[in-house]
C-alpha positions as CSV (number, residue, x, y, z in Angstrom):
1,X,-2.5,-93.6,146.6
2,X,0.3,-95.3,148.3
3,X,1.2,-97.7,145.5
4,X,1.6,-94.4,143.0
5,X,3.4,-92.2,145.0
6,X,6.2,-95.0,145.7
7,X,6.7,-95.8,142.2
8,X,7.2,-91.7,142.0
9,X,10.0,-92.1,144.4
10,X,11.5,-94.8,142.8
11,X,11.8,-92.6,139.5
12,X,13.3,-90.0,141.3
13,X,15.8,-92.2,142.7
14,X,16.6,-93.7,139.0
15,X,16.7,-90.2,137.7
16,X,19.0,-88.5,140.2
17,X,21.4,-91.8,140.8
18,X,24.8,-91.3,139.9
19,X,27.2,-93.7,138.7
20,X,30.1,-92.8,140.7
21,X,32.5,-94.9,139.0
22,X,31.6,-93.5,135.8
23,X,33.2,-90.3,136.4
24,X,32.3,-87.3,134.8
25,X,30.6,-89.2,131.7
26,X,28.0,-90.8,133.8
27,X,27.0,-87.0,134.9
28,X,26.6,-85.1,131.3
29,X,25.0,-86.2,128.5
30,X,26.0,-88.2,125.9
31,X,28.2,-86.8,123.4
32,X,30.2,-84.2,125.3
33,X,33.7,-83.9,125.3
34,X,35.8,-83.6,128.5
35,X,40.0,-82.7,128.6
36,X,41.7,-81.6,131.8
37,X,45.1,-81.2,133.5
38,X,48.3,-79.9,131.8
39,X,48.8,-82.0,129.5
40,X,44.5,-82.2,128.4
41,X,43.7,-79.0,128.7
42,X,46.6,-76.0,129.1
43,X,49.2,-77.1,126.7
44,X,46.2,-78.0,123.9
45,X,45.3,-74.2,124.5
46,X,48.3,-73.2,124.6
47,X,49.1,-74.9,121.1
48,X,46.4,-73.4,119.6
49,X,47.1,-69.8,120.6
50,X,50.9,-70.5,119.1
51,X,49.2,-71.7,115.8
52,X,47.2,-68.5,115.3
53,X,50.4,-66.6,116.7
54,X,52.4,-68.2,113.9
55,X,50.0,-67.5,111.3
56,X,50.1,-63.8,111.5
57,X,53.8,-63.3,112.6
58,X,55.1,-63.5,109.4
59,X,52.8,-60.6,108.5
60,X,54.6,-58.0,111.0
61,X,56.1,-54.9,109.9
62,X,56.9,-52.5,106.4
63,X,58.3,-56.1,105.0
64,X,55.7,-58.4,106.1
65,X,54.6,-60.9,104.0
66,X,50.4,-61.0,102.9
67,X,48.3,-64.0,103.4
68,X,45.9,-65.4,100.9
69,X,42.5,-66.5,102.8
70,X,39.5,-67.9,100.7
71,X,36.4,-67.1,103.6
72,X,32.9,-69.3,103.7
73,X,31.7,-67.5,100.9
74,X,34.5,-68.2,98.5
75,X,35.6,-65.1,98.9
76,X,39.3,-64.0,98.1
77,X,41.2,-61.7,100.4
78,X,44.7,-60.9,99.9
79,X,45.7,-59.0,103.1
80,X,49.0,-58.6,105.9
81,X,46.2,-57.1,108.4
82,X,46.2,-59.2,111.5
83,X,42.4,-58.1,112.3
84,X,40.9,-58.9,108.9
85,X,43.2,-62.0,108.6
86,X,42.3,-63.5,112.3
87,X,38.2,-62.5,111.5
88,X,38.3,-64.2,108.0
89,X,39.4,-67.7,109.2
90,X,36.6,-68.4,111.3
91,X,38.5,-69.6,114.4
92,X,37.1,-72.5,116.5
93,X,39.2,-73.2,118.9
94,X,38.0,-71.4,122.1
95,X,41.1,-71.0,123.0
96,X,42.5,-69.2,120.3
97,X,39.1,-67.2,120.0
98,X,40.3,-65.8,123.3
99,X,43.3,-64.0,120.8
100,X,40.8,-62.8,117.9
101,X,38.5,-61.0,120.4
102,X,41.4,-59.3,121.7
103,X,42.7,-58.2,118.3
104,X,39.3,-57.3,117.7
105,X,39.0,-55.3,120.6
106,X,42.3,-53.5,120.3
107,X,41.1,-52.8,116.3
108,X,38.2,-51.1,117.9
109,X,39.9,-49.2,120.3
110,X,43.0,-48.0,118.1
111,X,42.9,-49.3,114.9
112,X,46.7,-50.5,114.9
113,X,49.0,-52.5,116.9
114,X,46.8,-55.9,115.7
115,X,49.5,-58.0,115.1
116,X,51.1,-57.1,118.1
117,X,48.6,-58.0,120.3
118,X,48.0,-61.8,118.6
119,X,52.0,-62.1,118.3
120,X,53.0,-61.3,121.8
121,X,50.2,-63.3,123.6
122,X,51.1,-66.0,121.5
123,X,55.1,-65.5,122.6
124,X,54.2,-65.3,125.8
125,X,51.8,-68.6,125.5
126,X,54.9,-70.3,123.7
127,X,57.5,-69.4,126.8
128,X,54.7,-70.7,129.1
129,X,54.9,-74.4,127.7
130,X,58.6,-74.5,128.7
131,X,57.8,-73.3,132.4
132,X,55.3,-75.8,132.7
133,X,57.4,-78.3,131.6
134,X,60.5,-77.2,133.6
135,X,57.8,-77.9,136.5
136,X,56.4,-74.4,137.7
137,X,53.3,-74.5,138.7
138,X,50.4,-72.7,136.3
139,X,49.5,-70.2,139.2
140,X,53.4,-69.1,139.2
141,X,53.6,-68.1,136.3
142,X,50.1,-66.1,136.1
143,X,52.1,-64.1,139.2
144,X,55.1,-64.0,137.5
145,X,53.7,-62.4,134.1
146,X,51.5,-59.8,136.7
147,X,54.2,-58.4,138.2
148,X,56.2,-58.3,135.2
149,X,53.3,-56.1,133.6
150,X,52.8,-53.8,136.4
151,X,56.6,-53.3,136.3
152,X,55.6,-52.5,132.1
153,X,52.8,-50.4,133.0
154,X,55.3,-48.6,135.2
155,X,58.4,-48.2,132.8
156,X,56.4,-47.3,129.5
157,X,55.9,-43.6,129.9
158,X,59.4,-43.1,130.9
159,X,60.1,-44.4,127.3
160,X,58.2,-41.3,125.8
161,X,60.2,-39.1,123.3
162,X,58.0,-36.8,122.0
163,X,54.6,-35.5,122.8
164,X,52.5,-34.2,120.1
165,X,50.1,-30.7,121.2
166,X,49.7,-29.3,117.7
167,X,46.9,-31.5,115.9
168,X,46.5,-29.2,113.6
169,X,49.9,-29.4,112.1
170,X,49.4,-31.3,108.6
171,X,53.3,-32.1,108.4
172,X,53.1,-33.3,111.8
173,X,50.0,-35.7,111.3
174,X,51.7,-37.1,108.0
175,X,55.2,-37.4,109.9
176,X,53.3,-39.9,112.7
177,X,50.9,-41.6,110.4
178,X,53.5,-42.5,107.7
179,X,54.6,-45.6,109.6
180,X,51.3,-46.9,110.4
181,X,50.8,-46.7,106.9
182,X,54.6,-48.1,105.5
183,X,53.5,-51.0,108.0
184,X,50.7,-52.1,105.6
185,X,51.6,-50.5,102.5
186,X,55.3,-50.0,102.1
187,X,56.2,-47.9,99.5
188,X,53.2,-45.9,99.2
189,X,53.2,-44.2,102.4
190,X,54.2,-40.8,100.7
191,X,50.8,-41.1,98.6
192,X,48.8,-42.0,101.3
193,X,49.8,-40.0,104.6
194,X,49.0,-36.6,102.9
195,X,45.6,-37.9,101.9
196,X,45.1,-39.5,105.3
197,X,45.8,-36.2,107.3
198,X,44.5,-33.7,104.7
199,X,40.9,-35.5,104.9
200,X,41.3,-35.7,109.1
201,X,42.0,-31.9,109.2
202,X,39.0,-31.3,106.9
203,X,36.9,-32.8,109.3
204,X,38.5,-31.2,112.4
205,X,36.8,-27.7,112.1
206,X,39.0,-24.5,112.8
207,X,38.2,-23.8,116.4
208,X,37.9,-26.1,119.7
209,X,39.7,-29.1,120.9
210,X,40.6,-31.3,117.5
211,X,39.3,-34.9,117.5
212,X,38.2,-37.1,114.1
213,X,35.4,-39.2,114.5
214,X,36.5,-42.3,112.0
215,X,33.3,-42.5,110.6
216,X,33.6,-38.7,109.2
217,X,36.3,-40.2,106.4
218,X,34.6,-42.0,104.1
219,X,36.5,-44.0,101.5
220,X,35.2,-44.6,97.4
221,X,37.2,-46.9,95.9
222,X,37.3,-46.5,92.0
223,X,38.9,-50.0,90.1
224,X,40.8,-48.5,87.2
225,X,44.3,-45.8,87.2
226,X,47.0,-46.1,89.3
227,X,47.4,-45.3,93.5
228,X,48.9,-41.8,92.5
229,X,45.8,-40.9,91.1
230,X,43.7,-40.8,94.3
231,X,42.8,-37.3,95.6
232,X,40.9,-36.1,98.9
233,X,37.8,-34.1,98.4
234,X,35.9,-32.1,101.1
235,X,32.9,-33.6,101.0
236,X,30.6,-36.7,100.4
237,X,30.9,-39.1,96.9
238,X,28.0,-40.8,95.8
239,X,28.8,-43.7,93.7
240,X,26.5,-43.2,90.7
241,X,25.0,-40.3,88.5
242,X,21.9,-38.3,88.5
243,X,18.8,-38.8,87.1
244,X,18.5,-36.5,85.1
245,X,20.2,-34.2,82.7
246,X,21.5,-31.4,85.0
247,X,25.2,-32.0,85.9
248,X,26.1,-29.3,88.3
249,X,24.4,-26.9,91.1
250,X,25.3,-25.6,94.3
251,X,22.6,-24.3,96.9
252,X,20.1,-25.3,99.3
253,X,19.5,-29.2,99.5
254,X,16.1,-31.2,99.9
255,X,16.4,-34.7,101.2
256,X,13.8,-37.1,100.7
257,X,13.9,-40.6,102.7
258,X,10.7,-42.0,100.6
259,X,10.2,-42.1,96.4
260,X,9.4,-38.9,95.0
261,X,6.2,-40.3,92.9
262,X,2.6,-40.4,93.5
263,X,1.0,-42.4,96.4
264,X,-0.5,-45.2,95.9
265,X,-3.7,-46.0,97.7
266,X,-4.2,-49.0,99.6
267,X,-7.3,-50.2,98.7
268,X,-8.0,-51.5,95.2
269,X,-10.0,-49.7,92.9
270,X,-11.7,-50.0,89.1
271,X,-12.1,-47.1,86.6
272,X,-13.9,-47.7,83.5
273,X,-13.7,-45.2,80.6
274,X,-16.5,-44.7,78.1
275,X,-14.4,-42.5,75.3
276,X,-11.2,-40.8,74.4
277,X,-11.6,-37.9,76.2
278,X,-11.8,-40.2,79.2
279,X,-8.4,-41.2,78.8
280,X,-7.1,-38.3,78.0
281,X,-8.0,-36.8,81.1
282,X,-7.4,-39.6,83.5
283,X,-4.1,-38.7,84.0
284,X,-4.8,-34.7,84.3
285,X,-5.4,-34.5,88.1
286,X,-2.3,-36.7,89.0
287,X,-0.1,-34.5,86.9
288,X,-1.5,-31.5,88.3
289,X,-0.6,-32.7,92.1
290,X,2.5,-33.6,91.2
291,X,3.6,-30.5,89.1
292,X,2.0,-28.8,92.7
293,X,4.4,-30.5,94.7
294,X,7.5,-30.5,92.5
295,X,7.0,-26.6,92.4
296,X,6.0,-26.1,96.0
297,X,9.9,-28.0,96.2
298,X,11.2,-25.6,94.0
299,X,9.8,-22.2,94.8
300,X,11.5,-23.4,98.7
301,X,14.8,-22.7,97.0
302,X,16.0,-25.7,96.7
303,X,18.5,-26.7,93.8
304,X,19.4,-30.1,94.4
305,X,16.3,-32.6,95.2
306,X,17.5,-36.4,96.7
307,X,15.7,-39.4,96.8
308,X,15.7,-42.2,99.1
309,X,13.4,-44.5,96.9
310,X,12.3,-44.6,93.1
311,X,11.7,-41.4,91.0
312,X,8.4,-41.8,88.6
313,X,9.1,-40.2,85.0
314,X,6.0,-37.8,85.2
315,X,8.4,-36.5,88.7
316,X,11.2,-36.4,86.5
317,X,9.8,-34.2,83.9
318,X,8.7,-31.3,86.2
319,X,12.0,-31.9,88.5
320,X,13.8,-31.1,84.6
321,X,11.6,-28.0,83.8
322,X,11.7,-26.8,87.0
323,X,15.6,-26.9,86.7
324,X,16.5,-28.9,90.1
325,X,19.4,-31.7,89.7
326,X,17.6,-34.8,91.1
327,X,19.7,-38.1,92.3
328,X,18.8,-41.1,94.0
329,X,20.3,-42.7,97.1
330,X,19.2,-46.5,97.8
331,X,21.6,-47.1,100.8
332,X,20.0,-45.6,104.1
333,X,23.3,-45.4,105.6
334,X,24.4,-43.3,102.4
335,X,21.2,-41.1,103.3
336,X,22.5,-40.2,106.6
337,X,25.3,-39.5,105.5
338,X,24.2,-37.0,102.9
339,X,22.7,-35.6,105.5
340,X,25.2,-35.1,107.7
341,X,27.7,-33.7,105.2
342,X,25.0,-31.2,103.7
343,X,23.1,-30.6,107.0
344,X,19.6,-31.0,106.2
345,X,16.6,-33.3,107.5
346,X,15.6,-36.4,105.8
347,X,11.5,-36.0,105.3
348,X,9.4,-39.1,105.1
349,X,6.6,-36.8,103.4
350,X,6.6,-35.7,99.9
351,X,6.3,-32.1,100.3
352,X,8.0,-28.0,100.7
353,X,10.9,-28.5,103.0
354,X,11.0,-26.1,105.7
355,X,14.2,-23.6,106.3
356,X,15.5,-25.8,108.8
357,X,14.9,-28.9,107.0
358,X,17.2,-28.2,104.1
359,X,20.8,-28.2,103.8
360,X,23.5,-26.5,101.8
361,X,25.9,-27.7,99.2
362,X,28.7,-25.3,98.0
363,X,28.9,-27.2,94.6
364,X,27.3,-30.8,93.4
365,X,28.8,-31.7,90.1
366,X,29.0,-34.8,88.3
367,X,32.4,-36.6,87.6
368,X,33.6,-39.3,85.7
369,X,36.2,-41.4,86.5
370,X,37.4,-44.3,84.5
371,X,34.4,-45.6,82.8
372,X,32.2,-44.7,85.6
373,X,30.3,-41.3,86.9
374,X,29.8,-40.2,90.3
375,X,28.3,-37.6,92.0
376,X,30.9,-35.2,94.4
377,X,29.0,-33.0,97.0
378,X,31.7,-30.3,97.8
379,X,31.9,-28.8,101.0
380,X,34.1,-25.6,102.6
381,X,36.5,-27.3,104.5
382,X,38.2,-23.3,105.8
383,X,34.4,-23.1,107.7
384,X,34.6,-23.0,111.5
385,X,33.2,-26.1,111.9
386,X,35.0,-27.9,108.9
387,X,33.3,-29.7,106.7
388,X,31.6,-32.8,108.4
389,X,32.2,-35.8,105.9
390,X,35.2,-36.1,104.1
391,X,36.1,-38.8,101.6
392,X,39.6,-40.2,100.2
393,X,39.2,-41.5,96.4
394,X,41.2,-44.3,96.6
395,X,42.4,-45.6,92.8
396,X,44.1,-49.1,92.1
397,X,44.6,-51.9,89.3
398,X,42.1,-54.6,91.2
399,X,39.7,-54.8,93.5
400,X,41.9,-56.7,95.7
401,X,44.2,-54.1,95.9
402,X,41.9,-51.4,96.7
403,X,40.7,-53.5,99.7
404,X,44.1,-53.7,101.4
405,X,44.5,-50.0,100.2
406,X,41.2,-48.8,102.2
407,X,42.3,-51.3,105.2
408,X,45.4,-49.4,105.0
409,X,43.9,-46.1,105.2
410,X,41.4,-47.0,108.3
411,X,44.4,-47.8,110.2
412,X,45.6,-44.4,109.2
413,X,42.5,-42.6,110.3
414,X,42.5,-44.1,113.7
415,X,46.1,-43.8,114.6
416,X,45.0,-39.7,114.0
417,X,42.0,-40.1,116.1
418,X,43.6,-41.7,118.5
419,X,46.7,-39.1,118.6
420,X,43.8,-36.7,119.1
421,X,43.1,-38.0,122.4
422,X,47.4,-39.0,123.4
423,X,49.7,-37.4,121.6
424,X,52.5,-39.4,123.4
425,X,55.0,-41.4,121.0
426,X,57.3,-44.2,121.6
427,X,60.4,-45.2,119.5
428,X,59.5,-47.6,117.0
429,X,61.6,-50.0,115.0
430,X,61.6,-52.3,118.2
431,X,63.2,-50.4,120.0
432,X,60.9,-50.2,122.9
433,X,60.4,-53.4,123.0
434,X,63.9,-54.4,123.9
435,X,64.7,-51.5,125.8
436,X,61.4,-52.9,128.1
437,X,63.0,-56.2,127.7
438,X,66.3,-55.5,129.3
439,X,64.5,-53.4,132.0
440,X,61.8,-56.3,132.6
441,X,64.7,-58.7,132.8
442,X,67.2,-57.0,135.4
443,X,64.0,-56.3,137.8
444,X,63.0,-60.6,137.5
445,X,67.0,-60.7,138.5
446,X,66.0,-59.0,141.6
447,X,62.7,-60.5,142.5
448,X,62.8,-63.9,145.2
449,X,60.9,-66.8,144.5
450,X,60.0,-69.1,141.3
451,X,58.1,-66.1,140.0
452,X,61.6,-64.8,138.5
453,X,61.0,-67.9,135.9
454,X,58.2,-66.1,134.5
455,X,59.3,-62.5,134.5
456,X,63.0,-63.4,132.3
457,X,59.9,-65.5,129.7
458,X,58.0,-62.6,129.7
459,X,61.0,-60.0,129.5
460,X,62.1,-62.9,126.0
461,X,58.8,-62.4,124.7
462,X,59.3,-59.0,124.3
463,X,62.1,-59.6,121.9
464,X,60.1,-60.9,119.1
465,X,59.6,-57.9,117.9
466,X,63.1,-57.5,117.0
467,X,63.7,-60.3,116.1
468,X,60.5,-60.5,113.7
469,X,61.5,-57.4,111.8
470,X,65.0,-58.6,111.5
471,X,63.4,-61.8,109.7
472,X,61.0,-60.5,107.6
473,X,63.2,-58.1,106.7
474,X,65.8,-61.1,105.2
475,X,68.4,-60.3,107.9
476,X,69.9,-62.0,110.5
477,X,68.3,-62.2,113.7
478,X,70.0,-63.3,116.3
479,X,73.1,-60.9,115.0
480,X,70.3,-57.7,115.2
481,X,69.4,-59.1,118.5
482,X,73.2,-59.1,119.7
483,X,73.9,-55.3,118.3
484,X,70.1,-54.2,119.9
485,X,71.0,-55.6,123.4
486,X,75.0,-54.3,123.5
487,X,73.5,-50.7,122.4
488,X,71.1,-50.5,125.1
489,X,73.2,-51.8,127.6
490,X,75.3,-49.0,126.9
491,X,72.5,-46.5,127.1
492,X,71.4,-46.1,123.2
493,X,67.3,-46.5,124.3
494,X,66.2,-45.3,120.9
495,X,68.1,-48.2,118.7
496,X,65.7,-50.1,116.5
497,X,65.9,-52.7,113.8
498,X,66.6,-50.6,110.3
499,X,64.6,-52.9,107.8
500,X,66.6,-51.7,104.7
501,X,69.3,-53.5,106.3
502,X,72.1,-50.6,106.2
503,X,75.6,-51.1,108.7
504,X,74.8,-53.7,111.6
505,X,71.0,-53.9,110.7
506,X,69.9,-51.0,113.4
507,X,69.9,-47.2,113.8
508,X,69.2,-44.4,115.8
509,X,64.8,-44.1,115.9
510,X,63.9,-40.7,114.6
511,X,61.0,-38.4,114.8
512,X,59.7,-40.4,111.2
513,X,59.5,-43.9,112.7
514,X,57.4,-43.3,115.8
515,X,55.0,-45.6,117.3
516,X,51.4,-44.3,119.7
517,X,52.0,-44.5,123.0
518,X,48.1,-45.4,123.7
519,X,47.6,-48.3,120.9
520,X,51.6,-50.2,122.2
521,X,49.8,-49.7,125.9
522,X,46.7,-50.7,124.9
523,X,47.8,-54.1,123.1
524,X,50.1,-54.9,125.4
525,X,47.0,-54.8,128.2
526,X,45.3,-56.8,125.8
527,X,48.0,-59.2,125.1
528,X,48.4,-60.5,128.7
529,X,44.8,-60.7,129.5
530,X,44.6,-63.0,127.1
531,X,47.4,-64.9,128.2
532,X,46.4,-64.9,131.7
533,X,42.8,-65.8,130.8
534,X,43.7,-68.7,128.5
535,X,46.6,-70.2,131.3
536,X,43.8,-70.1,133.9
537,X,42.1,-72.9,132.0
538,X,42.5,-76.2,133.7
539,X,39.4,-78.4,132.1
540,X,37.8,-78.0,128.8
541,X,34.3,-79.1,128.8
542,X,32.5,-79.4,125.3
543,X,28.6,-80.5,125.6
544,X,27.2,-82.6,122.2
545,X,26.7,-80.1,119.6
546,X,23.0,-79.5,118.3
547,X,22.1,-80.3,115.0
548,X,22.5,-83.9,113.7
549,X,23.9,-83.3,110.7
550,X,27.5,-81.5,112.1
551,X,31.0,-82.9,112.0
């Protein structure tokens, strides 16, 4: 009718009216949060970003200090590695989230060069506030910092000293992965590089083009000894013993993904017995089957027999008198694994493997370490493929030790993988960094317009890494700083900060304090995305969050 359709319109109306003088409030829904402008919205990001930066300066470098950070789940991590530190604190700023994700990212690409990433977008973020405040416009400085990193993008390869063809070369790998590791674990670096390349190589195989796939170096960490006690071993470790009584065999390998028992069947069923002889042979056709199967296993060849699920005792006794070593495997990951570094086939049936299903094992023995046994699957690293699972037996005082240790070691791993792919290496030590500095700042000399501004803050930003070593270090910065820029105007690109603070606090960058060309490039990249993205930001807009019960 008429009547109902105009009280329709009139709803519509109410519903879609806008109080203009309410502003923004009187458009979203009640409870979200609105900040805007310079002051609202860019410099609150831009605090937040410093805040994170701050946190994980102080862990840069051989002499950085380690944070202490108790996670959701009371957990207790005692770490200087930027990527686990910046995950564990659950960030909820979105602007600083901007700066985990690229640390994140740049810990999946490389592995290294973490801290780098958070620290200089957060330098950069910090040089911004004074721009903004000197009066420059947001969009001049997103300009300025562009052209200043093209200009970086440009000048970075020209800053190559060495380029590394032979992969192959174990003193080579242990010369370039010995400051990736001093960065995390100073000291120790001599125990831990040979390890480190010495369980790549294994995995390399003799022939082709050499490239490590991280996941090929497994690490078992073993509470209990002392760091000099860890070893490398071709192969896979299994953290727990067999089943049974057999300690060592070598030979073909069957690999079951289900229990090695007898089926049960899914209906339910009721068997009554009259007498003794009733229960004495109710059990005589089940052990029968099974003593089929287990020998059908065994007359295949194989010596060692794996289980993905539970071994039943009847199993167990014809697995012993048959003389195969059985162990069980819970983890499915573990599983794969196992089967990759033996290469056989995982059967979901109960049954003869095939030839092609099995794999080989030169020996599997059983080994006890500290106060607990594990079982070592041994493989021929000299084959032409290599062996393809290799696993570093890491040994330390506490747990929380060994988890800085195997962090540590990752970071190793990648910065081989990725000089697989670039064997190009920079100075390290910061001197790079200044020696991009000083070029970064003579081309903003050059450049017309208020973009300059931004080009000398970036070209600053560059120095904290200087000037970061210096103070963890417990030297004085702004002398380092002084000595870095008077060598470099004089030519002397390969001066860097010498942490054990000998002379004037720098020296000549050898070949043993090298840096990747591909992870410096890479967080770099990363570093002023994040910049860029968070000083795009000119209005924060936070809708109600759901749940009632939230703070």
């Amino acid at each position: 009718t008429k009547k109902e359709k105009k009280k329709e319109v009139v709803r519509m109306a109410k519903s879609m009216a806008l109080n203009s003088a309410a502003g923004l409030a009187g458009m979203l829904k009640a409870g979200h949060k609105h900040m805007e402008g310079v002051d609202g919205a860019t410099l609150r990001n831009i605090e937040a970003a410093k805040g994170l930066a701050t946190i994980v300066r102080s862990s840069l470098g051989p002499n950085g200090m380690n944070k202490l950070v108790i996670n959701h789940l009371e957990k207790i991590i005692v770490t200087s590695d930027c990527a686990t530190i910046v995950k564990e604190l659950e960030i909820q700023h979105p602007a600083a989230k901007m700066l985990e994700l690229a640390a994140e990212m740049q810990e999946q690409e490389c592995g290294d060069a973490t801290n780098l990433t958070v620290s200089f977008a957060g330098e950069l973020l910090k040089l911004c506030e004074d721009l903004l405040r000197m009066g420059l416009h947001t969009s001049e400085i997103v300009m300025g910092y562009k052209k200043a990193y093209e200009f970086l993008e440009k000048t970075l390869p020209s800053l190559v000293v060495e380029t590394l063809t032979d992969t192959r070369n174990e003193a080579e790998l242990i010369r370039i992965c010995k400051p990736v590791l001093a960065a995390k674990q100073y000291g120790y670096e001599d125990i831990l590089a040979p390890l480190v390349a010495k369980a790549c190589m294994q995995t390399m195989g003799q022939s082709g083009r050499a490239s490590v796939k991280t996941d090929s170096v497994r690490i078992a960490k073993i509470i209990g000894g002392n760091i000099s006690q860890s070893e490398c071993i071709a192969g896979m470790v299994i953290m727990r013993g067999t089943e049974g009584s057999i300690q060592h065999a070598s030979g073909k390998v069957a690999v079951f993904a289900c229990g090695v028992e007898a089926s049960a069947t899914e209906a339910k069923g009721t068997v009554l017995m009259k007498n003794a002889d009733d229960l004495m042979s109710y059990n005589k056709s089940e052990e029968k089957k099974m003593d089929e199967i287990i020998k059908s296993i065994a007359d295949s060849g194989a010596k060692v027999l794996i289980s993905g699920g539970t071994v039943s005792e009847m199993a167990m006794h014809f697995i012993e008198r048959y003389g195969m070593m059985c162990i069980k495997i819970t983890s499915k990951w573990d599983l794969r694994r196992i089967c990759s570094a033996t290469n056989s086939t995982a059967l979901v049936r109960l049954g003869p493997p095939t030839p092609d299903e099995m794999g080989y094992c030169e020996s599997v023995d059983v080994k006890e370490y500290g106060v607990r046994k594990f079982c070592v699957f041994a493989q021929n690293p000299n084959a032409g493929q290599g062996c393809t699972v290799s696993t570093i037996l890491l040994r330390a005082s506490t747990s929380s030790v060994l988890n800085d240790l195997e962090r540590a070691v990752d970071d190793g791993v990648n910065c081989i993988a990725t000089l697989c792919q670039n064997g190009q290496l920079l100075p390290g030590g910061g001197a790079t960094e200044i020696e991009l500095s000083q070029r970064i700042k003579a081309y903003g000399d050059s450049c017309p317009g208020l973009e300059q501004y931004a080009i000398r803050s970036f070209a600053k930003a560059l120095e904290f890494v200087p000037r970061t070593l210096a103070e963890n270090s417990g030297q004085e910065p702004t002398d380092i700083l002084a000595a870095l820029q008077a060598a470099h105007a004089n030519g002397k690109s390969n001066v860097g900060v010498d942490i054990e603070g000998n002379g004037n606090g720098t020296k000549e960058i050898g070949p043993d304090c090298l840096d990747l060309f591909a992870a410096k490039d890479s967080a770099f990249r990363l570093s002023v995305d994040a910049t860029l993205t968070v000083l795009r930001v000119d209005q924060i807009i936070m809708s109600k969050p759901a749940g009632g019960g939230k703070q």
